[in-house]
N, C-alpha and C positions, 0 to 999 in steps of 0.2 A: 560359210564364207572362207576362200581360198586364203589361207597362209602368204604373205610375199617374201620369198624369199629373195635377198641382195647378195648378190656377185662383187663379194671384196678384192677378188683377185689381183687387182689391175691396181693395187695400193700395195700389193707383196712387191717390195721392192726391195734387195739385199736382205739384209735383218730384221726390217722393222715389223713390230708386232703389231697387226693388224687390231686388235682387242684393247691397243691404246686407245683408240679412236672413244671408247666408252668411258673412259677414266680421262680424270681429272691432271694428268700428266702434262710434262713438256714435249711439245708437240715437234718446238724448234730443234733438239735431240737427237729427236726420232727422225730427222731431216722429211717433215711432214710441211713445213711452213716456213717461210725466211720472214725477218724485222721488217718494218714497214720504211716503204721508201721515199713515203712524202708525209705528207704533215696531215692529218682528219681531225676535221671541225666536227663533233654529232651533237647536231639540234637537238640536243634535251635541257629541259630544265634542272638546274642545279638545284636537290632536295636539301635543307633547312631544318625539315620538321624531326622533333625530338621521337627517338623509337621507347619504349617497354626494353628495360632489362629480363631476357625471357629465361634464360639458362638461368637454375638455382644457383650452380658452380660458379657462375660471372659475380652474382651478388654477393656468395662468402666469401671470393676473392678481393671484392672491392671493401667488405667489411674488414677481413685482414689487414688489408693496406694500409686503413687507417689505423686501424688499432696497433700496426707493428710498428708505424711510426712516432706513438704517444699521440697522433690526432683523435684524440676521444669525442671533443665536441664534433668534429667531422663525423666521426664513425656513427655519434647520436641522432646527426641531419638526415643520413643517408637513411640510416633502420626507423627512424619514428617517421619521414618522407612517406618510403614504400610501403608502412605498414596503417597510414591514416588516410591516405589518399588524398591527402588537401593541396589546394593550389599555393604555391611559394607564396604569395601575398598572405596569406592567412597563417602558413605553415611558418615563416619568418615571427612570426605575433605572437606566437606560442610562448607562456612564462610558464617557470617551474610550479607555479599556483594551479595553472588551467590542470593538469595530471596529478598532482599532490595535494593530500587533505593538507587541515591546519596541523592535525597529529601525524605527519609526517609518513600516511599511508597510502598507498597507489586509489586513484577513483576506478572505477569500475568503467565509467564514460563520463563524457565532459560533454559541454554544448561549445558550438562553434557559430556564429553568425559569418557568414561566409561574405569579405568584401565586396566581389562580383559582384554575388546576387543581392545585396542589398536595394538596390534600382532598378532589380529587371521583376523582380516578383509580386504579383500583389499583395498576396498574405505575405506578411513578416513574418518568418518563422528558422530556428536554428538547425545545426544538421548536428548528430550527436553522434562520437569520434568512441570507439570501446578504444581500451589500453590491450593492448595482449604483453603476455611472455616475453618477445621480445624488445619488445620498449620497455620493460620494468628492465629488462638487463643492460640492456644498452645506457640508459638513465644510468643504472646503478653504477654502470664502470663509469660512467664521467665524473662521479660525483665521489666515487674513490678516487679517482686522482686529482681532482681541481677541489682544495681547501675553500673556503669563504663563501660558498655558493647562497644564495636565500632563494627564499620562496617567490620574491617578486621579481627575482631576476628573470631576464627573458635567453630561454634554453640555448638559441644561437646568436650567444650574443658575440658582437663583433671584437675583437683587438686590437684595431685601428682605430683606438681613439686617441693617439699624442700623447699615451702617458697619463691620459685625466680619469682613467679608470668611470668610464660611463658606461651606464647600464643602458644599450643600444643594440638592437640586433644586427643581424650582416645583411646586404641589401642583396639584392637579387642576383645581381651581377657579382656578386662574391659568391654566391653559392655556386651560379654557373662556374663561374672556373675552377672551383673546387670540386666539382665532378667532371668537369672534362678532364682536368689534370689525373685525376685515378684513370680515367679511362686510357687516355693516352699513355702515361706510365704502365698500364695493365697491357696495355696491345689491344684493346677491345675496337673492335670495327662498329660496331653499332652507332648511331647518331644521339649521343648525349648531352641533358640538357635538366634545365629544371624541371621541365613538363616530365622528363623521365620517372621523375620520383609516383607521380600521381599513373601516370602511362600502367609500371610496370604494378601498382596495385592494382590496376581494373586486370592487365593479363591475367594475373596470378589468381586471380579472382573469380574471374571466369575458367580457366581452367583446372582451377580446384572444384569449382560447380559443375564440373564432366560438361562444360556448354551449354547447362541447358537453360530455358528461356525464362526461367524466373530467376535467374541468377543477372541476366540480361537487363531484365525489366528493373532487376534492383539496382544494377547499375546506372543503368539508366536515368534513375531516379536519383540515384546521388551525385551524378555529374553534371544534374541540370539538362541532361541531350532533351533536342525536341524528337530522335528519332532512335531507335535499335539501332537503325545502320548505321546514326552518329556515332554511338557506343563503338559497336564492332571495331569501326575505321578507324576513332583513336586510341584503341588499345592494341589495335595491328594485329587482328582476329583475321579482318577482311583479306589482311597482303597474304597471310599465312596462305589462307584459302582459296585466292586466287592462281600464287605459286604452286600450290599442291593441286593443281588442276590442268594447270599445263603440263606439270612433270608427270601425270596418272593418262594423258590421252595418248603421248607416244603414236599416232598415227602414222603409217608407212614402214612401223619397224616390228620386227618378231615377237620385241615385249610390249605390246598395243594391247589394252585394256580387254581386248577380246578375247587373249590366247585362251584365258582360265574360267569363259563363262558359259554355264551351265544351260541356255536359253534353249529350249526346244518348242517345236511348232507340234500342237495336239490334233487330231481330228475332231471336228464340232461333232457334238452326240446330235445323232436322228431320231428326233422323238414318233 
């Protein structure tokens, strides 16, 4: 298959370096392109939906945050969120009892009756939460610095309560802005939400299982999906793989998926 070669020539103009064209540069600069001269409407739908924190580096940074600010119970939302995978309804419900024996030691795993699914399953049955590493630390710092805490207290409990000191959790909408505000504070681009918490446990999850499909099925299983490709889609497996497929075919340019392939045609053997 012939090679196409492109004739940049006709872009050499004064200085500009034709190789910008490949980078991510300013184009305006390079007197490649002027500002726009009227106003463009583009017919797309404005996205909503909550992404997976995927980069490790985003999530220690968003753990620092809180924690450089003495926000410990934030810092506890965030690490025992992405490390249990439960939805904010259940995950809000959480008391210092559900994770901690009566002697004061971490459980190994707890049962969860998941509100959802309460009405959609027919067998009644719990989903059961392991504690790792880092929810025993993150727990632990909160509870070095917040005095008076008990066992029936509920882990994110709110502060707005007018001074009556009640034992209330934060509703949903307090958790949302308390993760968009790290994000926006942080510069983080991603679309952050509560869903993110649960999101970025199935990424991380799957990508710790190198992809493969029992890791899939178990997801699957724990999020209740009727489908794989449910899974995939909201753990944002599918966009990955979508985008890495346009950026690999490159069709019409020198670095087109063909340059480096080995493919050769045999003669059939004549018996």
């Amino acid at each position: 298959m012939p090679v196409i070669q492109h004739d940049f020539s006709k872009f050499k103009v004064g200085a500009i370096d034709v190789t910008a064209l490949k980078r991510n540069t300013d184009r305006t600069a390079l007197g490649l392109i002027a500002p726009a001269t009227e106003s463009v409407d583009d017919a797309v739908v404005v996205e909503h939906s909550a992404e997976p924190i995927k980069k490790m580096e985003d999530i220690m940074r968003i753990s620092r945050y809180f924690i450089e600010r003495g926000k410990y119970r934030d810092n506890m939302l965030f690490i025992v969120g992405i490390n249990f995978g439960l939805r904010v309804s259940d995950l809000r419900q959480l008391r210092f009892s559900s994770i901690i024996n009566e002697n004061f030691t971490f459980k190994e795993t707890f049962p969860v009756f998941e509100i959802k699914t309460r009405n959609t399953r027919a067998k009644k049955k719990n989903r059961y939460v392991t504690v790792n590493a880092a929810v025993v630390d993150a727990v632990t710092l909160f509870l070095e610095h917040t005095p008076g805490v008990t066992l029936s207290d509920y882990m994110f409990r709110s502060n707005s309560n007018h001074g009556g000191n009640l034992n209330r959790p934060l509703d949903s909408w307090s958790i949302d802005r308390i993760l968009k505000g790290a994000a926006r504070d942080l510069g983080l681009t991603m679309r952050v939400s509560t869903h993110s918490l649960r999101k970025t446990f199935g990424y991380h999850q799957m990508v710790m299982g190198g992809n493969e499909s029992r890791t899939l099925l178990l997801l699957q299983k724990m999020f209740n999906h009727s489908s794989p490709a449910q899974t995939l889609a909201y753990i944002g497996i599918t966009d990955e793989e979508i985008t890495e497929a346009y950026k690999r075919l490159n069709l019409g340019s020198t670095e087109n998926y063909l340059v480096d392939s080995r493919v050769v045609e045999k003669e059939a053997d004549v018996g």
